[in-house]
N, C-alpha and C positions, 0 to 999 in steps of 0.2 A: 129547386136547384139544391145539389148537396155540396156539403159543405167538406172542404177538405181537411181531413184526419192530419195530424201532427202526428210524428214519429218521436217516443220518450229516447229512443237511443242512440249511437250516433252512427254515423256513417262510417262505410269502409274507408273511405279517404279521409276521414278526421283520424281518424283512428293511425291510420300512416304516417299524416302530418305529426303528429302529437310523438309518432316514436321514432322519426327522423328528427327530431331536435333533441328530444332526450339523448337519442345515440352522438349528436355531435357534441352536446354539450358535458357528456361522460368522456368523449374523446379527451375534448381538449385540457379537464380535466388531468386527465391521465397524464398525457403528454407532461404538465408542466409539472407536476406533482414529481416525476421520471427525470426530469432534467433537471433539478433539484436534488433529487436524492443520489446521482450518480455522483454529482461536483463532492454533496455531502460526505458518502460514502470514500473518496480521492481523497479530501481534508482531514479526514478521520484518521485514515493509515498513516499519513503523510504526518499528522500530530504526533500518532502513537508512537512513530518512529526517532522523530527528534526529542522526546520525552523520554525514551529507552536509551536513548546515545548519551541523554542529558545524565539520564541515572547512571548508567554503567561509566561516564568519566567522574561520578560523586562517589561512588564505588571505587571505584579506582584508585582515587586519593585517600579513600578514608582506607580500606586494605593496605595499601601501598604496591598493587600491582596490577599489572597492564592488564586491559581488559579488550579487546574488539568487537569488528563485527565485521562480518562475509556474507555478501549476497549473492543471489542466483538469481535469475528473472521473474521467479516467484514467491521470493520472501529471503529472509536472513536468518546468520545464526550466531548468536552473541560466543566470543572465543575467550579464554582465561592463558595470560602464561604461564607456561609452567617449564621453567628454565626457559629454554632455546626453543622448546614446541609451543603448541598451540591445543588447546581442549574444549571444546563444544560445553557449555554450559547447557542444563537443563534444572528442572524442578523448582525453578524459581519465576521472578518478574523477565530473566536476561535468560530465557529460554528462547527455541528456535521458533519462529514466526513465519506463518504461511498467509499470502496475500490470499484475501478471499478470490473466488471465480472470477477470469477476465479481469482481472489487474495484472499491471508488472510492473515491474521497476528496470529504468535506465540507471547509467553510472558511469561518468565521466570525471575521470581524475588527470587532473589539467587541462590540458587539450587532448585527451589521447582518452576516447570511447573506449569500455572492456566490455568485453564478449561476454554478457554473464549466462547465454546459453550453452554456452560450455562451461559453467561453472558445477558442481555439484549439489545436488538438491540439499534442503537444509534438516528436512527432513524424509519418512519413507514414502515419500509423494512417486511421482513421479520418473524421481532418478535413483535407481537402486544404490548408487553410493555416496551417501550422506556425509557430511560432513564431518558428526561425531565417527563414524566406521571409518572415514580414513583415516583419521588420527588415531581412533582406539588398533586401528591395524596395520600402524606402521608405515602405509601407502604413501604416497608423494606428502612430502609435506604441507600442511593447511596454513595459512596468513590470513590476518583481518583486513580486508580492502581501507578500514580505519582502523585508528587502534586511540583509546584512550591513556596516556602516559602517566606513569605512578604520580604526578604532580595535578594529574585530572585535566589536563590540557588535551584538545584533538589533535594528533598528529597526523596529519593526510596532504597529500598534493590537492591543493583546491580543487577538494572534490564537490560533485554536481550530481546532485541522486533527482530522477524522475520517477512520480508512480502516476502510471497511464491506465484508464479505463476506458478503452475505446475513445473518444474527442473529449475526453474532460481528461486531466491531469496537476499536479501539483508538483512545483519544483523547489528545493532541498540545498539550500548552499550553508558557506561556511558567513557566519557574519562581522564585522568588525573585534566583536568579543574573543573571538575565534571558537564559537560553539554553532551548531548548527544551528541552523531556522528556517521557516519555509517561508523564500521568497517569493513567490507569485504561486496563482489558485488561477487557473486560466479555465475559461470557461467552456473554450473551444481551441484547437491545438492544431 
């Protein structure tokens, strides 16, 4: 009688088994690693932003003049008065800001939604007429949707900023200090 031969390698269905679990277990991975970094990514703009507001009204007070800022559905652009107009700052911290890909931002000042797709790009993105170009050329005039007042205080109609990245978002009010903060970090919207 013969004796039957073992096989040293494996078989084509182990072989399957073994890389169907690896592939789910790389999935799921991914997935949770991905919905983490989006919220991450939402909390991040959303800090950077009340930290830039924060400075530009320390700014404000320590210069002694108004400073703003004007958004568009894809970023903002810190404004300086100068008399009666308004001037686009650049070269510094209170330069204009573009929300990375697939972000935007909401803005609610009182109860009364603004259209910030009709607002002007902040920079040469998107919208050929920028914020700093209207003002450097005279075009309708530019206003800060907020504006920081020579005493460093926020002057706004209880406003309400969203920055949305597809179902993750963060929302942006005014808080009893009367400085901004971000109220809630919602994980799904």
């Amino acid at each position: 009688m013969r004796a039957r031969r073992r096989s040293d390698g494996f078989t084509l269905v182990e072989i399957l088994v073994v890389l169907a679990i690896v592939g789910v277990m790389v999935l799921a991975v991914g997935l949770s690693v991905d919905s983490g970094g989006a919220q991450r990514r939402v909390s991040v703009e959303a800090q950077r932003l009340v930290s830039l507001v924060h400075l530009a009204c320390d700014e404000s007070a320590q210069l002694g003049q108004e400073i703003g800022v004007r958004f568009d559905s894809g970023g903002y652009v810190f404004l300086r008065a100068i008399g009666r107009t308004w001037e686009a700052r650049s070269g510094d911290a209170l330069r204009a800001r573009r929300l990375p890909a697939g972000m935007r931002i909401e803005l609610v000042m009182g109860d009364r939604p603004i259209d910030l797709d009709g607002e002007p790009g902040v920079d040469g993105g998107p919208r050929a007429d920028t914020a700093a170009a209207r003002v450097n050329q005279d075009q309708e005039p530019l206003a800060p949707h907020l504006a920081c007042d020579v005493d460093g205080s926020l002057s706004a109609a209880d406003p309400r900023i969203a920055i949305h990245a597809g179902e993750r978002s963060a929302a942006i009010g005014v808080g009893e200090d009367g400085a901004l903060r971000i109220e809630t970090e919602d994980r799904q919207t």
